[in-house]
C-alpha positions in Angstrom: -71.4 127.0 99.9 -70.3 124.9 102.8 -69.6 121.1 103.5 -72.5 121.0 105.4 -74.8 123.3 103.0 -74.4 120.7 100.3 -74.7 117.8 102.4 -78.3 119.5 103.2 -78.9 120.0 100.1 -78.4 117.0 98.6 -80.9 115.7 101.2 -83.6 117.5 99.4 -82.4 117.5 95.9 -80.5 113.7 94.5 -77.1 115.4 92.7 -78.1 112.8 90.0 -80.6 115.2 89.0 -79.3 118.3 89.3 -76.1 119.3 87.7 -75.6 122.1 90.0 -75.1 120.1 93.1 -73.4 117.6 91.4 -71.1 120.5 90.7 -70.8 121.7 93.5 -70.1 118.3 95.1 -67.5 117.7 92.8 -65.7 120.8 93.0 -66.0 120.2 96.7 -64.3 116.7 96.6 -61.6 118.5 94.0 -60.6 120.8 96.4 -60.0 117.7 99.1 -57.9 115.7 96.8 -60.9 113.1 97.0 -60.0 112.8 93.0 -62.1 109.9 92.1 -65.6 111.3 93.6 -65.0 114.8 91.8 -64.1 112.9 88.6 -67.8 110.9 89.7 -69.8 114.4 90.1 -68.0 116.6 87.5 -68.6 113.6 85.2 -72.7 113.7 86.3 -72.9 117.2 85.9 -72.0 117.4 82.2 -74.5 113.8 81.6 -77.1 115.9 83.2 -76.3 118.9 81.1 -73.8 118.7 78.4 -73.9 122.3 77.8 -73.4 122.9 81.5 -72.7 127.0 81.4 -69.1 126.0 83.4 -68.0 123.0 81.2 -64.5 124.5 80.4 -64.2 124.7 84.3 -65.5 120.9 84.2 -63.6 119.4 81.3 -60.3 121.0 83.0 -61.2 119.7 86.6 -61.6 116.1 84.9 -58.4 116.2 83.1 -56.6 116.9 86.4 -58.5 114.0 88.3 -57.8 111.8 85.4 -54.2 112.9 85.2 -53.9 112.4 88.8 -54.6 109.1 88.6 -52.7 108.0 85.8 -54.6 108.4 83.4 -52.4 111.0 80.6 -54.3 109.8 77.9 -57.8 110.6 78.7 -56.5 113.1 80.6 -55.2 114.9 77.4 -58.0 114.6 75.4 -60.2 116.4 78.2 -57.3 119.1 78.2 -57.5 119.8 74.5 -61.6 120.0 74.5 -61.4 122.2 77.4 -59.0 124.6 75.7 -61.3 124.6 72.2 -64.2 125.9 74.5 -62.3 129.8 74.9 -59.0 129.6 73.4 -58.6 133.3 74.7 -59.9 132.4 78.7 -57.6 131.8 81.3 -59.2 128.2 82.4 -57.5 127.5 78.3 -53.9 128.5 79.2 -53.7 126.4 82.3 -54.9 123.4 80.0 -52.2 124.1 77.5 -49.9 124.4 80.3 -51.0 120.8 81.6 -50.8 119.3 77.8 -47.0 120.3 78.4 -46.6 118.5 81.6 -47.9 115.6 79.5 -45.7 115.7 77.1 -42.9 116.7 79.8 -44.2 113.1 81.3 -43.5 111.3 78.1 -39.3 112.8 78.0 -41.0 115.4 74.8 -39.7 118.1 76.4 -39.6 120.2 72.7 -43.4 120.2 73.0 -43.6 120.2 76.5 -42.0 123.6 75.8 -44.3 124.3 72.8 -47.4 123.8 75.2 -45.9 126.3 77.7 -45.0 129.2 75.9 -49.1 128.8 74.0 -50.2 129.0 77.8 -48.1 132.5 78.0 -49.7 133.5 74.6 -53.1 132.7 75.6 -53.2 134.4 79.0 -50.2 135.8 80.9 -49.9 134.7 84.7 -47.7 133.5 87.7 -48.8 130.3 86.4 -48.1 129.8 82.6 -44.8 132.0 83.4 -43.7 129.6 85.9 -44.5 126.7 83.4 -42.4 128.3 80.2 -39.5 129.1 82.9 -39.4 125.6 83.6 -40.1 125.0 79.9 -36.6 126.9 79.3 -34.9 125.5 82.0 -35.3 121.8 80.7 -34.1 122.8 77.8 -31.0 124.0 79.3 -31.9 127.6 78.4 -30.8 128.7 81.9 -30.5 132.5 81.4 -33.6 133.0 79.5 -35.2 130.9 82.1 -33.2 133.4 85.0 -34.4 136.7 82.9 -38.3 135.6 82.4 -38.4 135.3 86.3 -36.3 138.4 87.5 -38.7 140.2 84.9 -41.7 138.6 86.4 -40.7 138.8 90.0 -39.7 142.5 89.8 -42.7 143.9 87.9 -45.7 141.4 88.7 -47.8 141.9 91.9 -47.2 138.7 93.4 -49.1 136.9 96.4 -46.2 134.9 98.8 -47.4 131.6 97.3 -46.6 132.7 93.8 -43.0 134.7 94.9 -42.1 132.2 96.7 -42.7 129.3 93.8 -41.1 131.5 91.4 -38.1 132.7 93.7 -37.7 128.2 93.9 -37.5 127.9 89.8 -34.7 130.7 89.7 -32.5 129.1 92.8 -32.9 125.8 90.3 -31.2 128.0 87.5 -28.8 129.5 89.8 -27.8 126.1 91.1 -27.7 124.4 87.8 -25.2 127.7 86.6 -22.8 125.6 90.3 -24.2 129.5 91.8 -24.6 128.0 95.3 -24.7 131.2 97.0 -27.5 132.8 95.0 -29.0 129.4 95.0 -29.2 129.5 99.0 -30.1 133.0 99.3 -33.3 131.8 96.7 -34.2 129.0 98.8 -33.8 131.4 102.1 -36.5 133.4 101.0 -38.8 130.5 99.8 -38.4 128.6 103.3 -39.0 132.0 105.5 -42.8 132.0 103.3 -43.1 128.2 103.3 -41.1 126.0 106.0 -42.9 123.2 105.7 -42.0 122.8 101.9 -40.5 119.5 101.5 -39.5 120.2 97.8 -37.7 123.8 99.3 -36.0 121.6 102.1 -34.8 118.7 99.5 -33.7 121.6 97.2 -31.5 123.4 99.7 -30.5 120.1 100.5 -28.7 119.1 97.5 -27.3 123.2 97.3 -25.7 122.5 100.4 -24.1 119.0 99.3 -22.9 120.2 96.0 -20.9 123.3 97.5 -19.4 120.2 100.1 -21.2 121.7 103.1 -22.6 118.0 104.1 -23.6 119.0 108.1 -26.1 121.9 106.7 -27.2 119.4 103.8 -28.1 116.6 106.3 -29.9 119.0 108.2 -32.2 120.3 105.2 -32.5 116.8 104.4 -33.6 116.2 108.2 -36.4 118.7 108.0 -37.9 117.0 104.7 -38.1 114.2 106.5 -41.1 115.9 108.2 -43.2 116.4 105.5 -42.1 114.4 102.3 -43.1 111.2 103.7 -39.9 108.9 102.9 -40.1 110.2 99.2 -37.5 108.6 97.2 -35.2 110.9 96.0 -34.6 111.6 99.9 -33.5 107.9 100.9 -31.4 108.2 97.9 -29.7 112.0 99.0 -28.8 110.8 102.6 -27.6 107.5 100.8 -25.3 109.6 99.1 -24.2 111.9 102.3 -23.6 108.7 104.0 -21.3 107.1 101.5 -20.0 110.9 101.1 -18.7 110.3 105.3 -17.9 107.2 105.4 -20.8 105.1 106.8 -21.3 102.1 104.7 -23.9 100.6 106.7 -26.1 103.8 107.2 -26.3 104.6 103.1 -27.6 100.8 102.5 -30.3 101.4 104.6 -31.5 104.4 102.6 -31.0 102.9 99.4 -32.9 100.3 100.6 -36.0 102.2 101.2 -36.7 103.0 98.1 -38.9 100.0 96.8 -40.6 100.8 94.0 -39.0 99.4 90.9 -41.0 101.7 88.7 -39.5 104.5 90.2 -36.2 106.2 88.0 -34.6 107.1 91.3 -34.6 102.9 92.5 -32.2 101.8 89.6 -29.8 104.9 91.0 -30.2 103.6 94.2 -29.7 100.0 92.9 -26.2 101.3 91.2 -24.9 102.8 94.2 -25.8 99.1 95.8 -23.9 97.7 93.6 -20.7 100.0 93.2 -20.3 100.4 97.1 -16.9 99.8 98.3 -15.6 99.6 94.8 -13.6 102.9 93.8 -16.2 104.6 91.5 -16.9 107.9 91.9 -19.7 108.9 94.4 -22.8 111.3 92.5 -24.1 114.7 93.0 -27.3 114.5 95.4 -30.4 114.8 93.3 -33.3 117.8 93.1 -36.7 116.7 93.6 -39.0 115.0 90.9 -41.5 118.3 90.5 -44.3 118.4 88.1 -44.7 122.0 87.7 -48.6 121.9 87.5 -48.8 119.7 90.3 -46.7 123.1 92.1 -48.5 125.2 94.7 -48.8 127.9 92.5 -50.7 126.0 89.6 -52.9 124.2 92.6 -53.5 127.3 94.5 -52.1 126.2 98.4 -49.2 124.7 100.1 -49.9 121.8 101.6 -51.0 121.7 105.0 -48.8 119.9 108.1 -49.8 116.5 107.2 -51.1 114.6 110.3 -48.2 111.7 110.1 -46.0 114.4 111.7 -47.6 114.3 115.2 -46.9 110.7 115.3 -43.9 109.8 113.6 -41.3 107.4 115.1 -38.3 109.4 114.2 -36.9 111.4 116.5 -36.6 115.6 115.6 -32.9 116.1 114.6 -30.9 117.9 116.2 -33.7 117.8 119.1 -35.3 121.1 117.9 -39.0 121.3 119.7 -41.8 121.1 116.6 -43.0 124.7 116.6 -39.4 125.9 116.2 -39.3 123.7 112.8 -42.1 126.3 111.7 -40.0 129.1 112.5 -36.9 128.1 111.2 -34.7 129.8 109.0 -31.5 128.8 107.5 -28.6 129.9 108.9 -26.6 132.4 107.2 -23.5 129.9 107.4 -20.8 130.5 104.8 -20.1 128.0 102.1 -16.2 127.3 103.3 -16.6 126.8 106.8 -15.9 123.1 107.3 -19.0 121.0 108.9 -18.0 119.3 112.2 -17.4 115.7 111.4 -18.7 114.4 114.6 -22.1 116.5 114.6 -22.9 115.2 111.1 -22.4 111.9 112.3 -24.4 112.3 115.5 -27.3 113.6 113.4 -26.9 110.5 111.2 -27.1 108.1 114.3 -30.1 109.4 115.0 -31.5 109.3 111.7 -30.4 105.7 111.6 -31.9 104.8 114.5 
């Protein structure tokens, strides 16, 4: 039923008295990331009917608002009734798979892990594979992570969104084995399904800086730009390419743009503040903070261009027209070819200005 349909019938029919619409409504108001008014009509629908014929569905869609806003407690125990419901149903191994992000929230990655591989048992999917893989990975079980997703790439039928979420969790194993070049090729494939991705572009990114390509890394960081909306761990990368060539004043700018002291990536920004121009040692770029539940695959769609784009102040590096970003695709540049020193700093001009 449509936007519209509901909004008709809610005309004839108050959702406060009929767990259906309220349903409806929520799982309307789910599905536009308006969290708190699903958690509002989810929450209606099982007062009106607490034996609701969907309440797994419900109690799982509530632990997700709840957990989006912050709320891991309550959202856990609505996770662990909604898995009691059907232990065997699919709606119960996504819940498990979202008790181990908890737990992966709270540095228990043992559990986290624990929670993961009982969403495999339960029900076998793109999903709870994608969760244990990660599971594995944080764990530093790289290869078992590498031969769960080769297994699952090569004999699953797999929509893009799914191969292209999974082909991202193996370039993270390849790059975390310093396999740049399998890494990139990975993160090829994943930015020619999604190249608006800004975790794919961050990613690639930090590939590209780690195997000392900076001109191709500030580029990847460029395009994230677009669609990560000044996310921390950004600031902090091109803080580090800065420093990396030499431009003291550009990298205090983007540690300085991270201002959230809450954040773990502000006191790394805050070190590099204090240690610049001293002789310690300049860190590795850094991945993107991913909850793996919050992933497209677990949510169902990448996100759409976000409106901010159209209107942004900063100019398009490299002065590439906005439907070419779309289209782009990495180059194919190799790994030892020395960046020009006076186009990365041209990019970085602009980026600073």
């Amino acid at each position: 039923m449509s936007w519209d349909a509901y909004k008709h019938a809610c005309a004839e029919t108050s959702p406060s008295r009929d767990p259906s619409l309220s349903f409806g409504l929520g799982v309307l108001y789910f599905k536009m990331g308006i969290y708190s008014k699903a958690q509002e009509n989810l929450s209606q629908t099982l007062k009106l009917n607490p034996y609701f014929p969907e309440k797994q569905f419900v109690l799982y869609k509530l632990g997700v608002c709840h957990k989006a806003n912050g709320n891991l407690k309550k959202a856990q125990q609505l996770f662990k009734s909604c898995f009691k419901i059907d232990t065997k149903s699919e709606c119960a191994s996504f819940a498990a798979c979202q008790l181990g992000s908890i737990f992966e929230n709270r540095g228990k990655i043992n559990k986290a892990t624990t929670k993961y591989k009982l969403g495999v048992t339960v029900q076998v999917s793109p999903e709870t594979i994608a969760c244990l893989s990660w599971g594995l990975f944080k764990k530093n079980y790289v290869q078992e992570s590498i031969l769960l997703l080769d297994t699952a790439i090569r004999e699953t039928d797999l929509t893009a969104l799914q191969l292209a979420e999974l082909t991202y969790l193996l370039s993270r194993c390849y790059a975390s084995l310093k396999n740049y070049t399998a890494s990139l090729e990975a993160l090829r494939k994943c930015l020619k399904e999604v190249p608006n991705s800004y975790v794919y572009w961050v990613s690639a990114g930090v590939v590209y800086s780690d195997s000392n390509d900076l001109n191709n890394a500030f580029q990847c960081f460029s395009k994230a730009i677009l669609y990560g909306e000044g996310r921390s761990e950004l600031w902090y990368n091109l803080g580090i390419l800065y420093e990396r060539s030499t431009q003291r004043d550009e990298a205090i700018i983007s540690y300085q743009h991270i201002f959230n002291k809450n954040d773990p990536v502000f006191l790394l920004a805050a070190e590099r503040l204090r240690n610049l121009g001293t002789n310690s040692s300049i860190p590795d770029c850094i991945h993107p903070q991913i909850d793996i539940t919050s992933m497209p695959i677990f949510t169902g769609s990448f996100p759409s261009l976000p409106s901010f784009v159209q209107s942004s102040p900063l100019k398009l590096l490299g002065k590439t027209p906005f439907e070419e970003i779309l289209k782009y695709q990495m180059p194919l540049v190799p790994l030892t070819e020395s960046p020009q020193l006076e186009e990365f700093q041209e990019g970085a001009e602009l980026l600073a200005h």
